[in-house]
LODO-474751 format. One record per residue: x, y, z of N, C-alpha, C in turn. Coordinates in pm, whole numbers, padded with zeros to 5 digits, always signed. Layout:
XYZXYZXYZ...
This chain:
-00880+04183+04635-00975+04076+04606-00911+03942+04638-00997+03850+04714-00931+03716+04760-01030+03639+04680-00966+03541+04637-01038+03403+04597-00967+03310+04633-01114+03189+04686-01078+03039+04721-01121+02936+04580-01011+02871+04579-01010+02827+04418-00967+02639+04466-01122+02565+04472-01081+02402+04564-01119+02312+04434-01037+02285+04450-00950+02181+04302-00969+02071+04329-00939+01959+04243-00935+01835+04242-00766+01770+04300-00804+01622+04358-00738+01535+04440-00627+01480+04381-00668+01415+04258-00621+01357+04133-00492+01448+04055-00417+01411+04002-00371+01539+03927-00381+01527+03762-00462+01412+03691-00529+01451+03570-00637+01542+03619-00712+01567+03709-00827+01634+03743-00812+01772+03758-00694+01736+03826-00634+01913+03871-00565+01987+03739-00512+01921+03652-00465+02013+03564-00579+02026+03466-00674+01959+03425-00796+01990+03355-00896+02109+03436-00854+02165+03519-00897+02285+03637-00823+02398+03611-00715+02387+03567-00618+02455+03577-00646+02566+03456-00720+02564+03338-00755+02658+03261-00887+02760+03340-00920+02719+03437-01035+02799+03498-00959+02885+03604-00919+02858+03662-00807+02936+03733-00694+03004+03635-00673+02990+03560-00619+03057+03429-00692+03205+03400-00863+03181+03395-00929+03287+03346-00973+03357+03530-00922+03308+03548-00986+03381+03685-00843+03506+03724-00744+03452+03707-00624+03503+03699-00652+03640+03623-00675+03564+03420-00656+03690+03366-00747+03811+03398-00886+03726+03440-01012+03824+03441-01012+03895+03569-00922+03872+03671-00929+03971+03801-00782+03953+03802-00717+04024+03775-00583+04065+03790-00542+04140+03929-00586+04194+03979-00594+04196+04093-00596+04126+04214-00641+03981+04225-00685+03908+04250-00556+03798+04322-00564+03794+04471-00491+03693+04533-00564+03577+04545-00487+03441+04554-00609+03325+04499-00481+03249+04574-00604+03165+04661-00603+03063+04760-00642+02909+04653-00514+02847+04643-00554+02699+04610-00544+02593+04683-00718+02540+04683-00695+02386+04780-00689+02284+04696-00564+02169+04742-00619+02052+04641-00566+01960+04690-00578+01838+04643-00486+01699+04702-00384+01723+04641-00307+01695+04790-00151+01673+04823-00085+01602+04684-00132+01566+04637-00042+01471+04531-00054+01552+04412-00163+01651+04392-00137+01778+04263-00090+01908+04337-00077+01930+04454-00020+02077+04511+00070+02138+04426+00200+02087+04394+00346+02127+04311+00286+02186+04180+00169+02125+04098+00109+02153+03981+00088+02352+03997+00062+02344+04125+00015+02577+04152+00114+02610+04169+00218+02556+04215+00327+02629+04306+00366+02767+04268+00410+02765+04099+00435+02874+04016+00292+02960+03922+00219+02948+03949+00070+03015+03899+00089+03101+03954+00091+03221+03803+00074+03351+03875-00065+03380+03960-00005+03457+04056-00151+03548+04171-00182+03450+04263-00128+03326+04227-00173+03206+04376-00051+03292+04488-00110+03321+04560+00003+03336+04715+00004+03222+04819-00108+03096+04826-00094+03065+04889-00127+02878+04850-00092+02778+04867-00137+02660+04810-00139+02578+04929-00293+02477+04959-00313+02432+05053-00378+02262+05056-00220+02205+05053-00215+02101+05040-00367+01962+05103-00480+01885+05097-00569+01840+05140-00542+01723+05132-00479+01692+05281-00425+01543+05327-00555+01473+05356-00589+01326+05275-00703+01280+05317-00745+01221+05487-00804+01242+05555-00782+01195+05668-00967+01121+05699-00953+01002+05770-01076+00965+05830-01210+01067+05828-01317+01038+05830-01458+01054+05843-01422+01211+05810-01388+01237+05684-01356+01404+05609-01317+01505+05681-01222+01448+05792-01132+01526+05850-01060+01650+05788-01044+01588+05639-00956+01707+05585-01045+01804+05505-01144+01809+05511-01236+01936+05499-01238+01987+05600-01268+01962+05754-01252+02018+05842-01105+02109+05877-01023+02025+05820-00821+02118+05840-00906+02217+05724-00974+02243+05673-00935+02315+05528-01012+02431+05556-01153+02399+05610-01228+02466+05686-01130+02597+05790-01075+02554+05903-01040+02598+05983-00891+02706+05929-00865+02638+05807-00752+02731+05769-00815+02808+05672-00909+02839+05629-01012+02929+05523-01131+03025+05593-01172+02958+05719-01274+03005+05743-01271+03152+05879-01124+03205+05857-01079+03331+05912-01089+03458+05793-01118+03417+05688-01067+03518+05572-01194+03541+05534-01247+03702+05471-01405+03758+05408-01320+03668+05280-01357+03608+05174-01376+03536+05023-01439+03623+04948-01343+03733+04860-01437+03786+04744-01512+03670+04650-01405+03597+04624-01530+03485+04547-01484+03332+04590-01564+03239+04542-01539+03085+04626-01550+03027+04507-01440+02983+04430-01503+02830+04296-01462+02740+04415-01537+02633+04362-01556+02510+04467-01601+02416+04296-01470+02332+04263-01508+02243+04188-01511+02121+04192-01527+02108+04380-01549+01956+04438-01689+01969+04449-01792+02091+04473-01955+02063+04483-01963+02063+04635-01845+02063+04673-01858+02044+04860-01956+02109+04925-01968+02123+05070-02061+02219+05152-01927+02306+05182-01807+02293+05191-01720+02404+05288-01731+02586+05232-01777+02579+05053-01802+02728+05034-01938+02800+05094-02026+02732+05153-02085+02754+05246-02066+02773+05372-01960+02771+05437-01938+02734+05543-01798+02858+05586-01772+02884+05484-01684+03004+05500-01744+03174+05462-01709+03241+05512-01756+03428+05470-01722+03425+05327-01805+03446+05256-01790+03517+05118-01892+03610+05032-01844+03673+04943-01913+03784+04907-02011+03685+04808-01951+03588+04711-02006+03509+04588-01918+03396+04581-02030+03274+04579-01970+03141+04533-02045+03080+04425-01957+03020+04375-01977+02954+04237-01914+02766+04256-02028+02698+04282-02017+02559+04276-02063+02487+04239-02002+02408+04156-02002+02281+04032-02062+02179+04063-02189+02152+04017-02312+02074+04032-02292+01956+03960-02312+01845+04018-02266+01738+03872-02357+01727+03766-02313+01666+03659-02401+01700+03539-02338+01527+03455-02485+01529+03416-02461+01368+03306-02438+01395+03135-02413+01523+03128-02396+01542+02965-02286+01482+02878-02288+01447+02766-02179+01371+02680-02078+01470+02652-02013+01590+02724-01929+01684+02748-01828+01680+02802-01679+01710+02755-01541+01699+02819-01612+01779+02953-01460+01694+03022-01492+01756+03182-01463+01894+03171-01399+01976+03105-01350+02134+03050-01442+02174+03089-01562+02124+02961-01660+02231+02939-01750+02207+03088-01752+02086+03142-01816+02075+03261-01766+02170+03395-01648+02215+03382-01561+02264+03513-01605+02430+03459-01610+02456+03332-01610+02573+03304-01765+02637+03356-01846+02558+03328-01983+02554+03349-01979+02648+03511-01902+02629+03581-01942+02632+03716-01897+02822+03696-01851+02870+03595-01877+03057+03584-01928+03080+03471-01995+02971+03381-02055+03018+03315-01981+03065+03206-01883+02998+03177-01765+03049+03040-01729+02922+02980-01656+02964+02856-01665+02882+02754-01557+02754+02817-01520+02667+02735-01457+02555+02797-01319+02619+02793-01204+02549+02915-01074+02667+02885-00959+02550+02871-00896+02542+02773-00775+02467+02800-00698+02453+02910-00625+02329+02934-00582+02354+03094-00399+02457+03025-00382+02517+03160-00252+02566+03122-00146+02555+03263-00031+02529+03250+00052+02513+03351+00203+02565+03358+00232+02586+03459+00366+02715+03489+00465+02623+03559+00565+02669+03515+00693+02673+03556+00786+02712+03609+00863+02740+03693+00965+02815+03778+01092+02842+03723+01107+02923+03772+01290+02903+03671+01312+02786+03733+01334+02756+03893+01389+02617+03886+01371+02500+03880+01231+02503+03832+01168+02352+03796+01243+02388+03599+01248+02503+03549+01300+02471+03419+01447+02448+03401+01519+02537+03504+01669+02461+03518+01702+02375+03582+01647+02285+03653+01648+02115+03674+01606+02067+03502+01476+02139+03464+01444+01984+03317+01562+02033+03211+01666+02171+03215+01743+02171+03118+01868+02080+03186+01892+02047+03275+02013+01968+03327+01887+01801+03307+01811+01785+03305+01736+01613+03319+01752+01582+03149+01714+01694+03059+01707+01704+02872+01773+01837+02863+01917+01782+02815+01989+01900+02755+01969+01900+02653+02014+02021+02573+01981+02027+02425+02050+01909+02362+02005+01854+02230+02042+01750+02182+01947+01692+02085+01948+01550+02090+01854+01537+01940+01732+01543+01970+01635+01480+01934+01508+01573+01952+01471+01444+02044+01344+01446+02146+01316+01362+02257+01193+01334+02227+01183+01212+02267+01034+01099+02230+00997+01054+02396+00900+01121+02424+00816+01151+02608+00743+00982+02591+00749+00921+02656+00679+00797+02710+00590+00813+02811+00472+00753+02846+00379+00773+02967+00352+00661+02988+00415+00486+02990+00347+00403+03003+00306+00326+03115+00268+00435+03243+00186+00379+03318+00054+00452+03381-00049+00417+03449-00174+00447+03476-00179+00456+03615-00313+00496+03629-00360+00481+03827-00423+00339+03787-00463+00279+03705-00522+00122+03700-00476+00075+03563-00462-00097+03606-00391-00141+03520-00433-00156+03401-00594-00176+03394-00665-00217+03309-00643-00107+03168-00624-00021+03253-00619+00139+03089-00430+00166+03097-00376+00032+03112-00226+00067+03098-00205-00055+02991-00180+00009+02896-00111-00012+02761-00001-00120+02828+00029-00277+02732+00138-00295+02798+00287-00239+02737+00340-00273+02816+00463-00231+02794+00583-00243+02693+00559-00388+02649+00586-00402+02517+00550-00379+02411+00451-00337+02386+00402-00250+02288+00480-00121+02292+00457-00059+02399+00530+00045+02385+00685+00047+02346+00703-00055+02387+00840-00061+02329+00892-00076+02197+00798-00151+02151+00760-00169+01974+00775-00017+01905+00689+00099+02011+00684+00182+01914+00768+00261+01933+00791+00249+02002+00949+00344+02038+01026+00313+01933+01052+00181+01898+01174+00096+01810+01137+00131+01687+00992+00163+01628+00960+00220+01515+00977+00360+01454+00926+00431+01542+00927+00592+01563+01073+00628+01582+01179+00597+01644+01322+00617+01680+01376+00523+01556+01327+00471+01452+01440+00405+01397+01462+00481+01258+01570+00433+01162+01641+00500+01059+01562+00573+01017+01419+00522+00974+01338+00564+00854+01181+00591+00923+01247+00632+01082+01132+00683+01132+01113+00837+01137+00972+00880+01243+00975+01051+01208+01050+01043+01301+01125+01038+01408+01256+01049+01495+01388+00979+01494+01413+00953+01385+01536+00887+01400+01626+00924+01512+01663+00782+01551+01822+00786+01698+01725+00933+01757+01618+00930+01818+01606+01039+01950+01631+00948+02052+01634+01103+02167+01633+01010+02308+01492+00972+02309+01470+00928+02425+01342+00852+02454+01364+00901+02631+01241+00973+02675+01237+01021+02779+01101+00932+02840+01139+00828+02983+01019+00762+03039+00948+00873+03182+00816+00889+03126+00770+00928+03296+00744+00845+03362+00704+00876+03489+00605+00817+03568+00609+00841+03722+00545+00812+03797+00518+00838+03973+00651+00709+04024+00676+00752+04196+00807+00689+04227+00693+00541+04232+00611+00522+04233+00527+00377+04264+00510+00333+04161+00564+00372+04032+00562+00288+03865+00691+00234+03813+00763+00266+03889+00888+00136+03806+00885+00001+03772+00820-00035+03858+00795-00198+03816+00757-00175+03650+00646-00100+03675+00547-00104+03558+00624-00060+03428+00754+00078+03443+00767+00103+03337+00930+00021+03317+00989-00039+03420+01098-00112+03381+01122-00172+03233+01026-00286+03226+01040-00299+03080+01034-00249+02975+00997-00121+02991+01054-00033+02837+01207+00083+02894+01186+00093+03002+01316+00159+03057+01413+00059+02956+01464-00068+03032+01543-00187+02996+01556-00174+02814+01472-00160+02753+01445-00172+02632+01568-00060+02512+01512+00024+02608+01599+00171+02563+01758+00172+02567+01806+00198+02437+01997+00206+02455+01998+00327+02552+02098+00259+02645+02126+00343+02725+02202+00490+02723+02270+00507+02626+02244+00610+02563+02187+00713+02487+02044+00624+02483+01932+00740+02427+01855+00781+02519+01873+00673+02685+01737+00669+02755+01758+00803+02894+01599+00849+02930+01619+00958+02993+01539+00894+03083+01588+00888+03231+01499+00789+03319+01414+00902+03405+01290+00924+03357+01217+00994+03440+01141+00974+03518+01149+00857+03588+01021+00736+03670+01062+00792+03827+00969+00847+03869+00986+00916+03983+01124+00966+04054+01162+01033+03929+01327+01112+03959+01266+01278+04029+01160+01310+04014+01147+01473+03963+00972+01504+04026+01028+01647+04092+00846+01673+04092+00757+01687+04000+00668+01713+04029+00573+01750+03946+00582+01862+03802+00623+01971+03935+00658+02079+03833+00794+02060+03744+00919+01990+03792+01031+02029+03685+00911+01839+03588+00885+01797+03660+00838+01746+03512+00788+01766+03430+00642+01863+03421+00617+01976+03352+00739+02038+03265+00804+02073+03334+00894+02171+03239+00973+02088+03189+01029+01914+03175+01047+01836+03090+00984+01818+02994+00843+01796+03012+00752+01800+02920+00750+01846+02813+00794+01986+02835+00820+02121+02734+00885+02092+02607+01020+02016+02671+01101+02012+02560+01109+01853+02489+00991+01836+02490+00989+01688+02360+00898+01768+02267+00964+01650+02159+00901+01652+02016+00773+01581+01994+00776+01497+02085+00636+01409+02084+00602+01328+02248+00471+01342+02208+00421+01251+02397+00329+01176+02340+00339+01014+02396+00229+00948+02384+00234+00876+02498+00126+00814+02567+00087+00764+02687-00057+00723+02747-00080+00669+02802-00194+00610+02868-00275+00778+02963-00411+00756+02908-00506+00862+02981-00435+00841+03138-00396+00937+03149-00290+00975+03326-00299+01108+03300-00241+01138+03443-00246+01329+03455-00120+01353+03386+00003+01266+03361+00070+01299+03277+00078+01331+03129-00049+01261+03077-00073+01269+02914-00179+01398+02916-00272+01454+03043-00302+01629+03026-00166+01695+03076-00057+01670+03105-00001+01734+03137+00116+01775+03030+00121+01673+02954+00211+01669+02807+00105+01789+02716-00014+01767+02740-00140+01843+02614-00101+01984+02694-00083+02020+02802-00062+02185+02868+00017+02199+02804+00147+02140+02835+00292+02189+02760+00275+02193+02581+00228+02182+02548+00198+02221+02396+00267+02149+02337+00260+02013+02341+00356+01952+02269+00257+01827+02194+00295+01763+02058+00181+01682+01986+00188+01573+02100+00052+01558+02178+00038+01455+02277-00070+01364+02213-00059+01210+02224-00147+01109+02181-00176+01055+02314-00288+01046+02313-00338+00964+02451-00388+00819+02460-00354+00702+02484-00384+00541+02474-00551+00559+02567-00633+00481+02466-00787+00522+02566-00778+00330+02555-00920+00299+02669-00975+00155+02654-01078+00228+02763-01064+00146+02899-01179+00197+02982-01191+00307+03066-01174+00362+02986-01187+00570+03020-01214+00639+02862-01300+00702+02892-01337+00788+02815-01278+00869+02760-01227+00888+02611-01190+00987+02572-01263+01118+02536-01397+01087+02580-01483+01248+02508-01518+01313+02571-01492+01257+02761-01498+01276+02891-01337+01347+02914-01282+01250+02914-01106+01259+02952-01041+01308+02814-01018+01325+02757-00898+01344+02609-00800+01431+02626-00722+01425+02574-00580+01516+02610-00686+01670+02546-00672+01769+02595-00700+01925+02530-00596+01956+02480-00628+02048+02353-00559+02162+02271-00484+02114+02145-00484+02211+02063-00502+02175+01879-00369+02067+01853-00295+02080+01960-00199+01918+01928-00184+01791+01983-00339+01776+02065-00361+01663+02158-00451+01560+02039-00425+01426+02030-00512+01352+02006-00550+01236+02078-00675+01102+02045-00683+01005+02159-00700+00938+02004-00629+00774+02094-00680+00663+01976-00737+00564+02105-00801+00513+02043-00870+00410+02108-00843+00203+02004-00842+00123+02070-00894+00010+01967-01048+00009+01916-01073-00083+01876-01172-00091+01827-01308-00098+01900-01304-00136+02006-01417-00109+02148-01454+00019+02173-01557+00109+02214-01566+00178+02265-01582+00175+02418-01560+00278+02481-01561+00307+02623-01660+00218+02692-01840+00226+02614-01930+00182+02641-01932-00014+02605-01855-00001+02509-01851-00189+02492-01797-00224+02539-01641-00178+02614-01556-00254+02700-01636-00252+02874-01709-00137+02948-01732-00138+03066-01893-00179+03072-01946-00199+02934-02064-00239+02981-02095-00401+02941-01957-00445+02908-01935-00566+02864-02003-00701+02939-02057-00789+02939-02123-00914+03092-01992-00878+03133-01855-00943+03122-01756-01000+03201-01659-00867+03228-01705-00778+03274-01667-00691+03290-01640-00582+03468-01481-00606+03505-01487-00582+03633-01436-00518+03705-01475-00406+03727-01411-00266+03767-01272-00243+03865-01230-00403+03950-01141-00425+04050-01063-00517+04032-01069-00561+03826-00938-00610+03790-00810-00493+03734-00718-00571+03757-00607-00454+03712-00574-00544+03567-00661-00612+03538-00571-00735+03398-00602-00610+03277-00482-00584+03163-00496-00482+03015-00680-00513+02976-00713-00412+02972-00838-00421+02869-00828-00342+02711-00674-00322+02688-00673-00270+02583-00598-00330+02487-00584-00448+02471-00541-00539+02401-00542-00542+02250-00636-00512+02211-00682-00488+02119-00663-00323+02046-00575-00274+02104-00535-00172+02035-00396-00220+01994-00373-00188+01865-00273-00246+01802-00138-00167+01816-00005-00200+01765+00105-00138+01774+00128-00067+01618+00060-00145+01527+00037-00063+01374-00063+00112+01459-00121+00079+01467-00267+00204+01501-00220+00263+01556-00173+00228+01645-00060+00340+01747+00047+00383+01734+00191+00329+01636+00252+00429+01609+00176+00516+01438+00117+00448+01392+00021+00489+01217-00029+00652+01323-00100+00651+01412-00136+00767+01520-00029+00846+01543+00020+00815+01589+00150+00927+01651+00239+00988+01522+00274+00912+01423+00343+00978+01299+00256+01068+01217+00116+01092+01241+00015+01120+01148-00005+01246+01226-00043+01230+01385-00006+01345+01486+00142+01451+01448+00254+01363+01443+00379+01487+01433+00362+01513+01288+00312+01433+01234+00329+01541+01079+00267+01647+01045+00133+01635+01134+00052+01742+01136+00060+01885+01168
């Protein structure tokens, strides 16, 4: 049995996919499975069991790269086709049964929306590791005191927390009479966020700090992930990617949706300030192609009061 399994571009998108291909796995065990997705979440399959093959979707002019994707798919019979871009290409290839994801306006996590497309319940996302994406993150976090995961940057600026704040809470949460006393403090982020996360890098004794700002792929970051005690960070594919690894993840919301977007699974939470999604973007002065904080108004009390209330839980 072959399946074509075409994923999202994004890699918050792609790992919120990643529980559907999960059940497709367990429910046809048998089952060799073709993943397409943007180049920038590929590393996210690498280690998924039953994928044999992962097919990176370089964007190119007038949807060129449906056409590469086409031509490398459209030699193979497809026992089944998820298509959770809605595209025309599962049409366009031999298959026995396709199943493609129609958009929908319901007040529903994207889960239950992706799940929709077989007709099963909503699936947590879940994500794999290699031995050597996990023996790179045990040489990046050796054993030691317990580690406090940072996420403080975004794909837009506007839903990026600043940075001093975050640094605030670091200094709270890590101090004597915090729930982490003296941990390390581990920073993520993409190699194009240093600027952004410098100032809490800088912040950190250099002996507690674990510089993870585009040191590491995808996957051994994942398997960094693993081993903290706590993740908090700005809605990014890194804060679903902290909620896979099972670790208490808090997610920073302003103009993104948390009931749309929210970290998944029983140790993910979202705080928001006092705005909702709908008062900040439907605001008059409100402008989709500034990068200036729109989350200002979420406080550094609320947000670490959140995260200590999260690990105690």
């Amino acid at each position: 049995m072959r399946i074509l399994f075409i994923t999202a571009s994004r890699i918050g998108d792609a790992v919120l996919s990643t529980g559907v291909l999960h059940w497709l796995a367990q429910t046809y065990p048998q089952a060799r499975i073709t993943v397409a997705c943007g180049a920038a979440a590929a590393d996210l399959f690498a280690a998924a069991p039953q994928v044999e093959r992962v097919i990176p979707m370089v964007k190119r002019r007038r949807a060129g790269h449906w056409f590469d994707l086409w031509r490398q798919t459209c030699g193979t019979f497809w026992s089944l086709v998820v298509d959770l871009r809605g595209s025309a290409l599962a049409w366009a290839v031999p298959a026995l049964k396709r199943r493609i994801l129609r958009s929908s306006w319901e007040p529903k996590h994207r889960i239950a929306h992706l799940a929709s497309v077989l007709g099963i319940p909503p699936q947590n996302p879940v994500l794999w590791a290699s031995p050597r994406h996990q023996a790179e993150a045990e040489a990046l976090i050796p054993e030691g005191s317990p580690v406090l995961g940072i996420g403080p940057t975004a794909n837009w600026g506007a839903k990026q927390w600043p940075a001093e704040r975050f640094t605030q809470v670091v200094a709270r949460l890590t101090a004597a009479d915090g729930i982490l006393p003296q941990a390390r403090v581990a920073v993520f982020g993409g190699p194009a966020e240093r600027d952004a996360a410098q100032p809490l890098l800088d912040a950190i004794p250099p002996e507690r700090r674990i510089d993870l700002v585009g040191t590491c792929d995808l996957g051994t970051a994942f398997a960094c992930l693993r081993r903290l005690a706590l993740y908090l960070g700005n809605d990014s594919g890194l804060m679903h990617m902290a909620a896979a690894a099972d670790v208490p993840t808090l997610g920073l919301f302003g103009p993104s949706s948390e009931v749309f977007y929210g970290p998944c699974g029983p140790k993910a939470a979202s705080i928001r300030g006092p705005r909702s999604f709908e008062d900040i973007c439907h605001a008059p002065d409100y402008d989709y192609r500034s990068h200036a904080c729109l989350m200002l108004d979420l406080t550094v009390d609320k947000v670490a009061s959140a995260a200590e209330t999260l690990f105690r839980r």
